[in-house]
C-alpha positions in Angstrom: 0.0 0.0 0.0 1.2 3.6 -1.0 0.2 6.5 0.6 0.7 10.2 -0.5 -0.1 13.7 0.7 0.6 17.0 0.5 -0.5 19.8 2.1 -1.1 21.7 -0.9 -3.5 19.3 -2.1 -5.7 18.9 1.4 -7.3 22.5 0.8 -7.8 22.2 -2.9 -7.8 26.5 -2.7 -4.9 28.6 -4.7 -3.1 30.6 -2.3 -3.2 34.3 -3.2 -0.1 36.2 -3.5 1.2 38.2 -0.5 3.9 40.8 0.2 5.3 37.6 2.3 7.9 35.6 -0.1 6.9 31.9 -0.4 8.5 29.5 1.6 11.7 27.4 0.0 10.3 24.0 -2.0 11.4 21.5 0.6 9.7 18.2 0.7 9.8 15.2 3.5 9.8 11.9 2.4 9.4 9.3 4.5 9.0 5.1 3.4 8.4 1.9 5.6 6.5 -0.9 7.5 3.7 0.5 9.5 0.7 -0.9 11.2 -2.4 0.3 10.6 -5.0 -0.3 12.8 -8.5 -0.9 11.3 -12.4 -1.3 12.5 -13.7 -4.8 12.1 -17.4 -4.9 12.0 -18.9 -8.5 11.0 -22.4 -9.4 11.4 -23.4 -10.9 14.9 -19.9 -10.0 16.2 -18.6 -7.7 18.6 -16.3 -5.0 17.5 -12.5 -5.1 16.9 -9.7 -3.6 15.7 -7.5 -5.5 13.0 -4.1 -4.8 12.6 -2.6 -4.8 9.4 1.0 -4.5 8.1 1.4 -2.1 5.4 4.6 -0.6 3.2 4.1 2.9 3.5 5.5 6.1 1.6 4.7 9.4 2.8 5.1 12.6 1.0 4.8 16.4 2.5 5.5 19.6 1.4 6.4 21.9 3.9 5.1 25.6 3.1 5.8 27.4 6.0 8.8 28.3 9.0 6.3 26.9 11.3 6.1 23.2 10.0 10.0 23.2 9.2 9.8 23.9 13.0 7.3 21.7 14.1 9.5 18.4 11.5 13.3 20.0 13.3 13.7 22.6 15.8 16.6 24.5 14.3 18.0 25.3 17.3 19.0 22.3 18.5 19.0 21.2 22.1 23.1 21.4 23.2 22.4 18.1 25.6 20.1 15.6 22.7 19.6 14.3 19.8 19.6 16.6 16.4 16.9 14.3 15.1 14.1 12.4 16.6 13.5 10.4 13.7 10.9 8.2 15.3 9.4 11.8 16.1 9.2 12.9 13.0 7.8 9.6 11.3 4.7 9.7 13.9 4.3 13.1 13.0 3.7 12.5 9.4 1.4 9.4 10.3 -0.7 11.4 12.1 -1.4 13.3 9.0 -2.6 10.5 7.1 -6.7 9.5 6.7 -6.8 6.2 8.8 -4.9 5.2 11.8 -1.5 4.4 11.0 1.5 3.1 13.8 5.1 2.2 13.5 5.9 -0.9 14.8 9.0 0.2 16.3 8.3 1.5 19.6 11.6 3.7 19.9 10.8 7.8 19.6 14.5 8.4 18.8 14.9 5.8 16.1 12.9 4.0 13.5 15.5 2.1 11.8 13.0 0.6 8.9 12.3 3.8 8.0 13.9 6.2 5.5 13.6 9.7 6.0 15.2 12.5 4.1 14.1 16.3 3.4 15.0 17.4 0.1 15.3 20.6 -1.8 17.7 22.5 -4.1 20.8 24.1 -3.1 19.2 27.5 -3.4 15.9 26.3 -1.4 18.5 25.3 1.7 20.3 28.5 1.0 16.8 30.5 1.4 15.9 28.4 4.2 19.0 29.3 6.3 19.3 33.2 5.1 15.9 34.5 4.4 13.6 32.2 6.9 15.7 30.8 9.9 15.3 32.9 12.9 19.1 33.2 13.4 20.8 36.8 14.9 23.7 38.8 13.5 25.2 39.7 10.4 25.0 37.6 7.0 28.3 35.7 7.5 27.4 34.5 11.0 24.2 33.6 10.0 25.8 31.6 7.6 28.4 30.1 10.2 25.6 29.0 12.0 23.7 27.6 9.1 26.4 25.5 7.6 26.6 24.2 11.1 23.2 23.4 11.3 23.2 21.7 7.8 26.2 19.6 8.9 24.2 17.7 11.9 21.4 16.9 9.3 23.6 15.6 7.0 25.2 13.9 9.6 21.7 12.8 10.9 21.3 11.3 7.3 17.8 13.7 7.4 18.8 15.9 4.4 19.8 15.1 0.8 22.8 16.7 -1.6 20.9 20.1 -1.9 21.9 20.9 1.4 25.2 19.6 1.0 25.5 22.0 -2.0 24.2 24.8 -0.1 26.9 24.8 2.7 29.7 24.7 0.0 28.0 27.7 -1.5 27.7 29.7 1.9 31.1 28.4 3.1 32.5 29.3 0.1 31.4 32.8 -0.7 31.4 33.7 3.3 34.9 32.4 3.6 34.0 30.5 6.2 36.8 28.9 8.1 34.7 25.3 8.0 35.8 21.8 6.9 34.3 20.8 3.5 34.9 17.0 3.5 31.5 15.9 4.5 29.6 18.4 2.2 32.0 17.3 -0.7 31.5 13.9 0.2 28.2 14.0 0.2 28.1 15.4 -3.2 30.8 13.2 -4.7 28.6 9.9 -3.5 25.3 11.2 -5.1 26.8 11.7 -8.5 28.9 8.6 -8.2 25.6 6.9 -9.3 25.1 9.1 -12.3 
């Protein structure tokens, strides 16, 4: 079974233009085994709930600073985890129609799962300069984006866009920052190609 949704498509309305910009194109994805859970109603018999395994894969656009928020708080606790994956995954259940569960009962992990945020270089780049909530001037908001980037990548949440996007600010920030995972990243999704 295959699931899809997007926020764009539950309201069915055009949004009308507004002296806001629109929010970077960044997309979750998310695919794997959940439960779902459904009513059982046979004649002469009590009712039940059946469970049934299903192969999921979830899709979401994310339109606003709010629901990046709500998917990763960009801030980052200093003690924790950068990613509750398992978090994340329930999250995007509970958007679907039905009543979905993942068998794993971890909130940190969900190891069957494969979760990644995508978008292009310059979506990451808008993310990070024109949307996140970060003080100071352009460079350090660009220190502390390339730093943020680095512990999703490292997370395995986002894809090559992101990697592309710190080389980008590092690059014309000068930033005094490593660039072997970023070009790493970039070097193993083109290896494919």
């Amino acid at each position: 079974m295959a699931s899809k949704t997007t926020n764009s498509d539950q309201t069915g309305e055009q949004q009308s233009a507004s002296s806001e910009a629109q929010f970077p194109d960044l997309t979750v994805r998310a695919e794997g085994t959940a439960d779902r859970l459904r009513r059982v109603n046979e004649p002469g018999k009590a009712d039940c709930l059946e469970t049934v395994e299903v192969e999921l894969a979830v899709e979401y656009d994310i339109d606003s600073y709010d629901e990046w928020r709500n998917l990763v708080d960009p801030d980052y606790a200093i003690h924790g985890r950068t990613v509750e994956k398992g978090t994340i995954i329930d999250d995007l259940l509970d958007r679907l129609e039905g009543h979905y569960r993942r068998q794993s009962s971890s909130r940190y992990e969900a190891p069957d799962w494969n979760l990644t945020v995508t978008g292009s270089a310059t979506a990451w780049r808008r993310l990070l300069m024109e949307f996140s909530q970060m003080r100071g001037s352009d460079s350090d908001r660009a220190h502390k984006g390339t730093l943020r980037l680095k512990r999703l990548l490292a997370a395995d949440l986002v894809d090559t866009g992101a990697a592309l996007a710190t080389l980008e600010l590092i690059n014309q920030y000068d930033l005094d920052r490593a660039t072997d995972t970023f070009i790493a990243e970039v070097t193993d999704s083109t290896d494919g190609e």
